[in-house]
C-alpha positions in Angstrom: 126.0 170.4 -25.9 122.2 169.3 -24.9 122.0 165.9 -23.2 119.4 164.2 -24.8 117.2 161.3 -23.7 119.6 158.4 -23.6 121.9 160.8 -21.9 119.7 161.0 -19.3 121.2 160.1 -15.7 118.8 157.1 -14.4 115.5 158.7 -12.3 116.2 161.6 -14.0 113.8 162.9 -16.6 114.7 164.1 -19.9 114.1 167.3 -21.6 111.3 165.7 -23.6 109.7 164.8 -20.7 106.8 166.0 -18.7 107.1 166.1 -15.3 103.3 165.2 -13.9 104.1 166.4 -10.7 104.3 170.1 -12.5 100.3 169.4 -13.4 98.1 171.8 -11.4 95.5 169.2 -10.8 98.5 166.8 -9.2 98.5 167.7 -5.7 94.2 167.9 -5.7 93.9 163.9 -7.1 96.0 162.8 -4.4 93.4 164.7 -2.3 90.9 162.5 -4.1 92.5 159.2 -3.6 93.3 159.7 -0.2 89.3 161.0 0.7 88.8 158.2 -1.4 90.6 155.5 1.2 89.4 157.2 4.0 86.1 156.4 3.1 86.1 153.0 3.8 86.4 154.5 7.8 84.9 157.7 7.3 81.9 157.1 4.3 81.4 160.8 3.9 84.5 161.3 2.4 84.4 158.9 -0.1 81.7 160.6 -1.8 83.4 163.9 -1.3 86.6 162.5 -3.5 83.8 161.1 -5.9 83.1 164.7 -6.2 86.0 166.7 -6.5 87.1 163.5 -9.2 83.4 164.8 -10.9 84.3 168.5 -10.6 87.9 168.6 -12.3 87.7 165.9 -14.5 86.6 168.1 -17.6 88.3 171.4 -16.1 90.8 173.1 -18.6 94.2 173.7 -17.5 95.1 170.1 -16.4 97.3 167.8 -17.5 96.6 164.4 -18.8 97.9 162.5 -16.4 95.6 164.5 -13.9 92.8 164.4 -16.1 93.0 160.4 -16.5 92.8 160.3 -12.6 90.5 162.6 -12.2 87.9 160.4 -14.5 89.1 156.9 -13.0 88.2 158.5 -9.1 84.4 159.4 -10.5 84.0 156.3 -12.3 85.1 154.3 -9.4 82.5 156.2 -7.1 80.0 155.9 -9.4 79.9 152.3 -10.1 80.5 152.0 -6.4 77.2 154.6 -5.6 75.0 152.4 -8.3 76.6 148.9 -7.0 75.8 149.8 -3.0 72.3 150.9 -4.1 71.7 147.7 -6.1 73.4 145.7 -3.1 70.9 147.5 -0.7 67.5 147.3 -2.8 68.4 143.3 -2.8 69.9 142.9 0.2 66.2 141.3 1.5 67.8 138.5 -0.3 71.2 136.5 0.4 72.8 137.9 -3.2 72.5 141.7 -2.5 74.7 140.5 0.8 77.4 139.4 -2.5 76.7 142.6 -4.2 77.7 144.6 -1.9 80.9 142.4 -0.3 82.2 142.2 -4.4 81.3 145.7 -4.4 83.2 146.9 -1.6 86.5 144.0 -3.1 86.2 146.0 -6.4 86.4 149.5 -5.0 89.1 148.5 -2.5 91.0 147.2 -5.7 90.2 150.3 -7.7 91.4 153.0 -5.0 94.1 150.6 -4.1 95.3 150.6 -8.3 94.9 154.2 -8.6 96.8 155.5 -5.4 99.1 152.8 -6.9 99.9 154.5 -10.2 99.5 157.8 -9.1 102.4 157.8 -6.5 104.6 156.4 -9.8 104.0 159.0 -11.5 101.8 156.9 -14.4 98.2 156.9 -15.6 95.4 154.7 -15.3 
């Protein structure tokens, strides 16, 4: 007799489930998100996650839930990339100083939400 979903012991998945940690792309978005917070010490590596999140967004093979990560890591470098250069090319001014502090608040809040979801397993 197959258990089915409701028979499910609790933090145990069912047999209709899809275990996201079974994705190949899994293990290489944490990579991302964590080059990705280590940017803020370490800028380089922030735009090396923006490019592995570039690279294997569109690659075959991957899951959804790696896939969704994947294109949430690029889009958070690139607005970040097109924010800091706007923040920059005004900065001669007071507001490119609040571009680039809202900037740097909204990419803090978007690495922060993504490691977030990641490490429970959902999608962004």
């Amino acid at each position: 007799m197959q258990a089915d979903a409701s028979n499910s012991p609790v933090g145990q998945p069912s047999n209709n489930s899809v275990d996201v940690k079974q994705d190949p792309g899994h293990q290489t978005a944490m990579v991302a998100y964590i080059l990705l917070a280590a940017g803020f010490v370490f800028g380089i590596t922030f735009i090396i996650g923006g490019i592995i999140g570039l690279i294997k967004k569109d690659e075959s093979g991957y899951g959804e839930f790696s896939k969704k990560h994947f294109e949430f890591i690029w889009r958070t470098f690139l607005f970040s990339a097109i924010w800091s250069v706007v923040g920059l090319i005004t900065s001669f001014i007071f507001i490119g100083y609040v571009v680039l502090v809202g900037n740097f608040i909204w990419t803090l809040y978007r690495v922060i939400k993504g490691m977030l979801k990641f490490f429970d397993d959902k999608t962004v």
